[in-house]
Every structure is written in structure tokens, then in C-alpha cells.
C-alpha positions as CSV (number, residue, x, y, z in Angstrom):
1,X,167.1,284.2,191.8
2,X,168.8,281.7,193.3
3,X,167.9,277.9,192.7
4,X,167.0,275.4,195.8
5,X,170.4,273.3,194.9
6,X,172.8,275.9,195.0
7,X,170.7,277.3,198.4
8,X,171.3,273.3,199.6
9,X,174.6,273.6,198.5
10,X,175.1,277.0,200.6
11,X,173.9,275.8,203.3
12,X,176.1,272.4,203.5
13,X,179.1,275.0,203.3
14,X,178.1,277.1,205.9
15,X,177.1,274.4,208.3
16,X,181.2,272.7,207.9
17,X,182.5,276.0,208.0
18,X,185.5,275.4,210.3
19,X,186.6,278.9,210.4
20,X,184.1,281.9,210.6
21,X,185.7,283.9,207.5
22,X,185.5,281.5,205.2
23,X,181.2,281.9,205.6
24,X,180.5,285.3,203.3
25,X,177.8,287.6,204.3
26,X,177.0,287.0,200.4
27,X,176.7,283.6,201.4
28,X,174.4,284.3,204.5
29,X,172.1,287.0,202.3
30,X,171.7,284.4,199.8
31,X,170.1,282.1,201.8
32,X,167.8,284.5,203.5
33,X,166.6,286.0,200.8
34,X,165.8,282.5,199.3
35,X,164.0,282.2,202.8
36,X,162.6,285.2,202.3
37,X,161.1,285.3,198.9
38,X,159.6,281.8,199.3
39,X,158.2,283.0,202.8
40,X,156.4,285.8,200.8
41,X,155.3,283.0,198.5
42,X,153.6,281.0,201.6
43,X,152.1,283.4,203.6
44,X,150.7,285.5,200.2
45,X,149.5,281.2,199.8
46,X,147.4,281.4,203.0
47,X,145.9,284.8,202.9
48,X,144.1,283.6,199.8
49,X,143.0,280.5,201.1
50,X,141.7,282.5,204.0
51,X,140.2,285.3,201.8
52,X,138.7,282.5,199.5
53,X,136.9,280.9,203.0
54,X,135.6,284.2,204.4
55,X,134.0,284.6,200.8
56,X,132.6,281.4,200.6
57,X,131.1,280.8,204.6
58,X,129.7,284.7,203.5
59,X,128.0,282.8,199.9
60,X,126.9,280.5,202.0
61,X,125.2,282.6,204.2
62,X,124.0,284.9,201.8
63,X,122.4,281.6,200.3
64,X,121.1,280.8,203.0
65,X,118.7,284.7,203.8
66,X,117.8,284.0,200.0
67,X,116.9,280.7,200.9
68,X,114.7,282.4,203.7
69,X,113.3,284.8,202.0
70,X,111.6,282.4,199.0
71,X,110.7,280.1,201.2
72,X,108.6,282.7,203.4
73,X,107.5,284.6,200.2
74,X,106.4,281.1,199.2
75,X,104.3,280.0,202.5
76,X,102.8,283.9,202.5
77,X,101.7,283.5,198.7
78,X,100.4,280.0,199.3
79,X,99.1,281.3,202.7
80,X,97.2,283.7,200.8
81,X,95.5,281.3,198.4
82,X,91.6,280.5,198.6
């Protein structure tokens, strides 16, 4: 895989390109599929940090019907006391 110096170093060369043959199509994959494979890297990044908050707001509400549920258990046993 290609390292973010020699991408940098890429792209330097194909933005003074004077003449349009002397940019490669090697040169133009390489720096896509840098861009690409650290794309994957990003977005694969915020799916899990949208997975991990849909898990916890639904731990939190899960908490939260426990919660419910022992505290009106609680007031129906005490309820229920002489």
C-alpha cells in the first residue's frame, strides 16, 4: 500500500504537470485507491460509532422499562403491606 508521502508526492506531480502525458493513469489510480481505501477506513469509522449509539440510547431505554418495572413492583408490594 501506498504511504501518505509518496501519495503527497503524487499529487505535487500531477498538479505541475505541464504536459498531460507525462501524468500516468498508474499515477492517477494510485492516488484514488489511497482515497479509496482510507475512505473505506472512515465511513466503516462512523458506522460503528453510529451502531455503538443506537445500542446505547436502546440500553438506556431498556434501563429505563427495568427501572419501571421495580419501581411499580416496589409501590404494589409496599402497597400491599398492612
Amino acid at each position: 500500500m501506498a504511504t501518505q508521502e509518496y501519495i503527497d508526492d503524487l499529487i505535487i506531480v500531477i498538479e505541475t504537470a505541464e504536459d498531460a502525458e507525462s501524468v500516468t493513469n498508474q499515477m492517477v489510480a494510485a492516488v484514488l485507491g489511497f482515497l479509496n481505501e482510507h475512505l473505506k477506513l472512515v465511513s466503516q469509522g462512523k458506522e460503528i460509532e453510529a451502531e455503538e449509539a443506537a445500542r446505547i440510547a436502546a440500553d438506556a431505554a431498556l434501563q429505563k422499562a427495568i427501572d419501571a418495572v421495580s419501581l411499580f413492583r416496589g409501590h404494589k408490594h409496599v402497597a400491599g403491606r398492612p
